[in-house]
C-alpha positions as CSV (number, residue, x, y, z in Angstrom):
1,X,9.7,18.5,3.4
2,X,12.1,18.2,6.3
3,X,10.6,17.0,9.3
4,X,10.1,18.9,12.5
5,X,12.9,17.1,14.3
6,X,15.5,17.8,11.0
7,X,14.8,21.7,11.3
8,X,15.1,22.1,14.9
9,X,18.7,20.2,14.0
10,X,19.4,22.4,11.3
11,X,18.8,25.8,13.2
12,X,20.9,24.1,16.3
13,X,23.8,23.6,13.7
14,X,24.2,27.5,13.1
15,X,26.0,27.6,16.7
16,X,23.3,29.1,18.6
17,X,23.2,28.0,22.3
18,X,19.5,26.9,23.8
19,X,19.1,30.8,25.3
20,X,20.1,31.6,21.7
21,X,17.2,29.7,20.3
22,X,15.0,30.4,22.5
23,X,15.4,34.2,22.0
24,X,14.9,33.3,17.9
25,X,11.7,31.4,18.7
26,X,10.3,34.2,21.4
27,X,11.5,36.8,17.9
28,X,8.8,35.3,15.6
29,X,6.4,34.0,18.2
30,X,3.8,35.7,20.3
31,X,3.6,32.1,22.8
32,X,6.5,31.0,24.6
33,X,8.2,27.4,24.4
34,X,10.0,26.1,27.1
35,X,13.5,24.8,26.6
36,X,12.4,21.3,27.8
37,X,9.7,20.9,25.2
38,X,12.0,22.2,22.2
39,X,15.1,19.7,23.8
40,X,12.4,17.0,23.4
41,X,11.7,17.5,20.3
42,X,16.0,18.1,19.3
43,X,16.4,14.5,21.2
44,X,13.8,12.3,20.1
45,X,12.9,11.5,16.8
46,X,9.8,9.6,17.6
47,X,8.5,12.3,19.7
48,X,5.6,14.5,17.7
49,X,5.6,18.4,17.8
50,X,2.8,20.3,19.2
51,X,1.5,22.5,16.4
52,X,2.1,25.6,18.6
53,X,5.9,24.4,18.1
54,X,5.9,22.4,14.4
55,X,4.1,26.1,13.0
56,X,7.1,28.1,15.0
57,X,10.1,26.3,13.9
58,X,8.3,26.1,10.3
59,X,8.1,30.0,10.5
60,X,12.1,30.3,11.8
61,X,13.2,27.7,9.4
62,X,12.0,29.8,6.5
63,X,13.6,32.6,7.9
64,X,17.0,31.4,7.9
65,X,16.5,28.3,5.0
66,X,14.1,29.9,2.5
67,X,13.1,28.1,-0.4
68,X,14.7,28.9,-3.6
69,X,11.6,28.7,-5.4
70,X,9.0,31.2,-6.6
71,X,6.2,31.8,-3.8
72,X,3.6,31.2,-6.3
73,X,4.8,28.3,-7.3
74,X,5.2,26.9,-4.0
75,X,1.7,27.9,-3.7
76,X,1.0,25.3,-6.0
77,X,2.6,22.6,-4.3
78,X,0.8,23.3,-1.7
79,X,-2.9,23.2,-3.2
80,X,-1.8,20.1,-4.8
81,X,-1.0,18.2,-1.3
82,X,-4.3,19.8,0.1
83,X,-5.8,18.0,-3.2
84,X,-4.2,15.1,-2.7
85,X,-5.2,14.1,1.0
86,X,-8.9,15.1,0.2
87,X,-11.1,12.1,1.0
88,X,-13.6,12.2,-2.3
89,X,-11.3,10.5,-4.5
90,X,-14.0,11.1,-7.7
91,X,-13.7,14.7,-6.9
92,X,-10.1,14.7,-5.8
93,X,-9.1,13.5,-8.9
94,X,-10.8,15.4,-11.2
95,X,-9.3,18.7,-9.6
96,X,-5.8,17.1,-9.9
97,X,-6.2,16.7,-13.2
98,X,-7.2,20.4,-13.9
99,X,-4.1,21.5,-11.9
100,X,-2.4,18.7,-13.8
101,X,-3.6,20.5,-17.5
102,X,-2.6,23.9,-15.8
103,X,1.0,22.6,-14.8
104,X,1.5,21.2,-18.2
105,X,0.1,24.2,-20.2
106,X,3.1,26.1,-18.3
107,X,5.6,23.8,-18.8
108,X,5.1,23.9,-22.6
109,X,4.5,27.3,-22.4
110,X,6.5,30.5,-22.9
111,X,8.5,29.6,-19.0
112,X,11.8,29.5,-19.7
113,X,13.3,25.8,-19.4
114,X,16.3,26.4,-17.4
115,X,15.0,28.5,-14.1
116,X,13.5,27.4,-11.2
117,X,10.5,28.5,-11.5
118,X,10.3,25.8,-14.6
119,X,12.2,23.1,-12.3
120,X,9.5,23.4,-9.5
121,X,6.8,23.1,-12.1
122,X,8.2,20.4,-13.4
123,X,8.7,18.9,-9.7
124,X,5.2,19.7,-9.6
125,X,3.7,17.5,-12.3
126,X,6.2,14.9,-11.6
127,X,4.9,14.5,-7.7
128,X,1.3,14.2,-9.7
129,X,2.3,10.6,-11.6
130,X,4.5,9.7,-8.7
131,X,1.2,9.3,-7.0
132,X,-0.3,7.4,-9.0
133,X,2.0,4.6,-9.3
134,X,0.8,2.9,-6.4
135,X,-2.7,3.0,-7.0
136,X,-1.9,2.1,-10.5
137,X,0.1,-1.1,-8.9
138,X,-2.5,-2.1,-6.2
139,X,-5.2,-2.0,-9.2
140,X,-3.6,-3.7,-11.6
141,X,-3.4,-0.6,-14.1
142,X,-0.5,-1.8,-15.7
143,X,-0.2,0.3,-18.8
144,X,-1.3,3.6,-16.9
145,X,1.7,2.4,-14.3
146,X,4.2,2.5,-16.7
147,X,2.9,5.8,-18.1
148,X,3.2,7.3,-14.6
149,X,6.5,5.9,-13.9
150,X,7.7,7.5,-17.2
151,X,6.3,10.4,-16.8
152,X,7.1,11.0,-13.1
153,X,11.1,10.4,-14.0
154,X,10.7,12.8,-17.0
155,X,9.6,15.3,-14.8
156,X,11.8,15.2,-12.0
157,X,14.7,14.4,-14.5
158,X,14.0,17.9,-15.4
159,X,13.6,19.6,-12.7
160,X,17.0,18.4,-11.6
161,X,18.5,19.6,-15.0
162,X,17.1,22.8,-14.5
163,X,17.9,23.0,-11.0
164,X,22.1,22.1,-12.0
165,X,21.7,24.4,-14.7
166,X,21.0,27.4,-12.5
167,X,23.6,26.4,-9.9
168,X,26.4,25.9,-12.9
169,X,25.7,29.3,-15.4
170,X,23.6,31.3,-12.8
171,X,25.6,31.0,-9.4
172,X,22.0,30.4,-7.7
173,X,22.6,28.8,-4.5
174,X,20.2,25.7,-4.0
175,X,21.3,23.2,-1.4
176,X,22.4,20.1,-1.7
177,X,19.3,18.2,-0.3
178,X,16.8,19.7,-2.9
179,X,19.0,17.7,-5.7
180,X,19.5,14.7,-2.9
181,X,15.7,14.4,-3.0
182,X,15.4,14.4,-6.1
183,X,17.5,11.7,-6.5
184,X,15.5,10.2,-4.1
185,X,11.8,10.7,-5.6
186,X,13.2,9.1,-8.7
187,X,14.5,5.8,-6.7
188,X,11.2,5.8,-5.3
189,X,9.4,6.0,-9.0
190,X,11.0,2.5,-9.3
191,X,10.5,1.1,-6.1
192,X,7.2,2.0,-5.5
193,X,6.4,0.5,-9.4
194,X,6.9,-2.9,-7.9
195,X,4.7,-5.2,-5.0
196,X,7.1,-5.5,-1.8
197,X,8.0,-9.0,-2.4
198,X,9.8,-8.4,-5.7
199,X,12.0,-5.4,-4.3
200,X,14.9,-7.2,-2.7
201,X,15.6,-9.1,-5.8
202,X,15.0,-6.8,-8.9
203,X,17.6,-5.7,-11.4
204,X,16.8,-2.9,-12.3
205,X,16.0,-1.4,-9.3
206,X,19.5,-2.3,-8.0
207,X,21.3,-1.0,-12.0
208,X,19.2,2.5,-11.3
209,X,20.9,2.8,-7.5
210,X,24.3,2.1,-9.5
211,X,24.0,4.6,-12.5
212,X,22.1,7.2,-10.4
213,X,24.9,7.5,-7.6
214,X,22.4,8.1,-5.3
215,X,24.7,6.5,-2.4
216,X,27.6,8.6,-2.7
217,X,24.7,11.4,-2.8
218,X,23.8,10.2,0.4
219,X,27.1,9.9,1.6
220,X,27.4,13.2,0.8
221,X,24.2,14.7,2.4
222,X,25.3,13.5,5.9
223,X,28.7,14.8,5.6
224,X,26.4,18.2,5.8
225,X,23.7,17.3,8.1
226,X,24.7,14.1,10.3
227,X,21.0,14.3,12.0
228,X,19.6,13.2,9.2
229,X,18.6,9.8,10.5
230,X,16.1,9.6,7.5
231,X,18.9,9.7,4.8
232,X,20.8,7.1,6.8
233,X,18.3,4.9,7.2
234,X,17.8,5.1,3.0
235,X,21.4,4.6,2.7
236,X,21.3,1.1,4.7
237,X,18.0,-0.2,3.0
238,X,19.5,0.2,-0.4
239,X,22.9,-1.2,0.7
240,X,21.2,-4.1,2.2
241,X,19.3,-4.5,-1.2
242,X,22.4,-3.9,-3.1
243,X,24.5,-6.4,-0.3
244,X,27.2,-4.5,0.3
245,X,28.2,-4.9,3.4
246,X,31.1,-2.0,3.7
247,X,27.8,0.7,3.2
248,X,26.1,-1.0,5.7
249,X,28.5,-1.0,8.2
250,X,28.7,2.8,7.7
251,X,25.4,3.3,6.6
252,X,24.1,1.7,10.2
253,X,27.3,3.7,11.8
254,X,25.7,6.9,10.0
255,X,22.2,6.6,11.7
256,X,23.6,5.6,15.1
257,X,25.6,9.1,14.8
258,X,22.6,10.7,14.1
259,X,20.5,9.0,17.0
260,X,21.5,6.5,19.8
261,X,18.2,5.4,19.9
262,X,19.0,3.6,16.2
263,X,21.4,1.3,18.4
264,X,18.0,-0.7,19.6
265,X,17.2,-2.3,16.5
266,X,13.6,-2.6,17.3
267,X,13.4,1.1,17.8
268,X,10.8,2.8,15.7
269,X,9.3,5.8,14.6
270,X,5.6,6.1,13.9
271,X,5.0,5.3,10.8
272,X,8.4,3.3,9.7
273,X,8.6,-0.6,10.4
274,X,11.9,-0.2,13.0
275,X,14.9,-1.9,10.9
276,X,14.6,-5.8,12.4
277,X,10.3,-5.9,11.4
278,X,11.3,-4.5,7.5
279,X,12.4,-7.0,5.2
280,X,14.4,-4.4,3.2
281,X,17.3,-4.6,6.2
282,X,16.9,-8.0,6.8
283,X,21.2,-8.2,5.1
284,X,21.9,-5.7,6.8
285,X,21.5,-6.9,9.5
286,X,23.2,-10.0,9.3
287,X,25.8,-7.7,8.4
288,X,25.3,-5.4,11.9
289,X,24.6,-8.6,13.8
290,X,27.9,-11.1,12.9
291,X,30.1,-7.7,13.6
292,X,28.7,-7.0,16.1
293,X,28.1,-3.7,15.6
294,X,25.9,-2.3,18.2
295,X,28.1,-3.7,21.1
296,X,30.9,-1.9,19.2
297,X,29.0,1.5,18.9
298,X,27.5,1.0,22.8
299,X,30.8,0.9,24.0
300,X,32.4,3.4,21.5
């Protein structure tokens, strides 16, 4: 799910002005922000929403971005990641896995393979054995890894089938970062499969970035939506691991565009290692460094 920061960006990029926005927000919300706070939050990636102001732009984003999936189904997802943060793990996972039979039961079911409703199921039960690959990994569960790994890319395989099906014969407008994060998910089924210190060197992490064309997705994706800092950042870890250094020159060029604050390579985010602590950008930023790329962009 997009981030706070990413959907104030995205209503900004209809054209409204600040008044504009501010006359949306005061439309679906009884409390009034000020245009400060909701600035803040437009210019600062690190900075955390308020919930009076993350539940308000989640209630205008919807408006204007709604999901193209069926509510019920969504209603799913979310019992599933209320499920999956729950802190009795014996209980936790015994009430995942009666969602998990109920997902299934569907999915082999009478639902039709090639709507969404079957392509967010399927996202569904592939979001189930994508998280359980790395308790698998940090336990040493080999065998049920690799069946979660399998299973996981099945599944989200499918729901991206299902999902270019219904854009191709049905017309049914989806946008382009639902398939972009699939893409994504099924990168991470990979990556995640593997302890940190074999990443940078593993083949066939680096021949499923090739045959996937996940970077000229993410090319794509912030040829749409330059703020996406996130998707930037992706695009220079996995150039960096694939060492090219043309994508991360543009790649590092592509999150400096969508934040100046990415010109401090220390810079970080709560939660994310800022690009000189990670090991995944350590080529990179040899790359960044010998052309000297953020004097270029500084002064640019």
């Amino acid at each position: 799910m997009p981030s706070t920061y990413n959907k104030i960006h995205r209503l900004k990029a209809q054209g409204w002005t600040w008044p504009e926005f501010l006359a949306e927000i005061a439309r679906v919300s009884v409390h009034s922000i000020d245009e400060k706070t909701l600035y803040s939050n437009f210019r600062l990636p690190h900075r955390k929403a308020n919930k009076l102001l993350e539940e308000t732009i989640n209630q205008l984003h919807e408006q204007y971005f709604p999901s193209p999936f069926p509510k019920e189904v969504e209603g799913l997802i979310t019992l599933y990641n209320h499920l999956a943060t729950a802190k009795n793990y014996r209980t936790q996972e015994d009430d995942i896995e009666f969602l998990n039979r109920f997902v299934l039961a569907e999915l082999h079911g009478d639902t039709p393979q090639y709507d969404l409703r079957y392509a967010r199921l399927a996202w569904l039960a592939a979001n189930i054995e994508f998280d359980r690959i790395s308790y698998c990994r940090d336990n040493g569960l080999l065998e049920k890894l690799s069946q979660s790994q399998a299973l996981a890319l099945k599944w989200f395989q499918q729901a991206k089938h299902a999902i270019t099906h219904c854009q191709q014969f049905h017309k049914i407008n989806v946008a382009p970062f639902v398939i972009y994060k699939l893409t994504q998910n099924m990168l991470a089924c990979h990556l995640n499969a593997m302890p940190s210190a074999h990443r940078l060197d593993n083949h066939d992490l680096k021949r499923f970035i090739d045959s996937s064309d996940y970077i000229s997705e993410t090319k794509h994706m912030l040829a749409l939506e330059p703020f996406q800092w996130g998707i930037a950042r992706n695009g220079l870890r996995f150039s960096s691991l694939l060492k090219n250094a043309h994508d991360c020159d543009y790649f590092y060029r592509a999150l400096v565009k969508a934040n100046k604050h990415f010109l401090n390579l220390n810079y970080q985010i709560p939660g994310v290692l800022s690009l000189e602590e990670s090991d995944d950008f350590q080529w990179a930023l040899s790359v960044i460094k010998d052309n000297h790329l953020t004097t270029i962009l500084e002064n640019s």
